[in-house]
C-alpha positions in Angstrom: 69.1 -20.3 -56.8 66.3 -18.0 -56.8 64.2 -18.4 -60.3 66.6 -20.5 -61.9 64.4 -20.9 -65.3 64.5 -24.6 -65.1 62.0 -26.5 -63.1 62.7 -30.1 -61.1 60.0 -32.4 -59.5 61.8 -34.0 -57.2 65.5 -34.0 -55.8 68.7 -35.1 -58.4 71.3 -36.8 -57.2 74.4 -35.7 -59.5 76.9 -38.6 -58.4 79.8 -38.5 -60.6 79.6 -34.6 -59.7 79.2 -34.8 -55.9 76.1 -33.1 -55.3 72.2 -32.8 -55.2 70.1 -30.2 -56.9 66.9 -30.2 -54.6 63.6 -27.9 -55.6 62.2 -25.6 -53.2 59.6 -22.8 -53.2 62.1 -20.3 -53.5 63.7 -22.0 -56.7 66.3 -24.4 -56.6 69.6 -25.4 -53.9 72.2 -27.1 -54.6 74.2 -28.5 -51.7 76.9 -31.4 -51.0 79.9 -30.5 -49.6 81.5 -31.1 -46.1 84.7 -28.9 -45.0 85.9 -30.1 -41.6 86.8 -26.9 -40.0 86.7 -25.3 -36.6 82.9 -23.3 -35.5 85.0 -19.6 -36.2 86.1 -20.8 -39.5 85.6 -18.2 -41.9 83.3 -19.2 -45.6 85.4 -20.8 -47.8 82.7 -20.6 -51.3 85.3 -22.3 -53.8 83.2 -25.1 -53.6 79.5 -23.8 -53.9 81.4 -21.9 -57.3 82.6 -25.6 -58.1 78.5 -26.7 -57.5 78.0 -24.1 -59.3 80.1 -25.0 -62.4 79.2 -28.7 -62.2 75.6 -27.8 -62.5 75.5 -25.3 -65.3 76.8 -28.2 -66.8 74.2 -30.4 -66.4 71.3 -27.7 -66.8 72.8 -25.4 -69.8 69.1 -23.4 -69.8 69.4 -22.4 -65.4 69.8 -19.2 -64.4 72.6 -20.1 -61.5 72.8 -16.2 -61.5 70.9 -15.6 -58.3 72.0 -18.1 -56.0 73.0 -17.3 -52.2 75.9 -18.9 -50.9 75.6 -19.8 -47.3 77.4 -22.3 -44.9 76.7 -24.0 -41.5 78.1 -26.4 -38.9 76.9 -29.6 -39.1 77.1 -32.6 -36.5 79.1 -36.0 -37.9 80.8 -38.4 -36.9 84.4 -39.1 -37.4 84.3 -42.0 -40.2 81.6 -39.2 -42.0 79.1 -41.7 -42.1 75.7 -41.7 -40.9 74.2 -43.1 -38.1 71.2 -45.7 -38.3 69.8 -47.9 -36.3 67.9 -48.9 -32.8 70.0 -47.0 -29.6 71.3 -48.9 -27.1 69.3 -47.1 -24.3 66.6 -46.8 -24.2 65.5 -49.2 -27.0 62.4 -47.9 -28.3 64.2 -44.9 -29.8 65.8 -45.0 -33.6 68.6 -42.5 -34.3 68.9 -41.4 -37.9 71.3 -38.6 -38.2 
């Protein structure tokens, strides 16, 4: 959200909404959501509107009015959770994704 009105020092974790409201330069994002879909999968923004919603919620003074709504493909693995810890080859290397 570009100039959103409302300013935040550091990321928010919203958990009982399912998101995070992170400043940037540019104003504020707000991100969260995974869709398992194929790479030519058309945008499906029901849930950035539901982010959306959810947020005006907690911040009844933002200006959500100039937000972009984008989407991307992003690597995970099948359980959806992340990996951490030493690889098994070679062993000097930590993956963290």
């Amino acid at each position: 959200m570009q100039k959103p009105g409302v300013t935040l020092n550091h990321a928010v974790l919203y958990a009982n909404g399912g998101f995070v409201l992170t400043p940037m330069e540019t104003g504020l994002r707000l991100a969260g959501t995974i869709e398992i879909s194929g790479l030519d999968a058309k945008p499906n923004f029901s849930r950035a509107d539901v982010l959306a919603f959810k947020a005006a919620r907690i911040l009844p003074n933002a200006d959500l009015s100039q937000g972009d709504k984008w989407m991307g493909p992003r690597p995970f693995m099948p359980d959806t959770m992340p990996v951490l810890g030493m690889a098994p080859q070679p062993r000097n290397v930590v993956l963290a994704y």
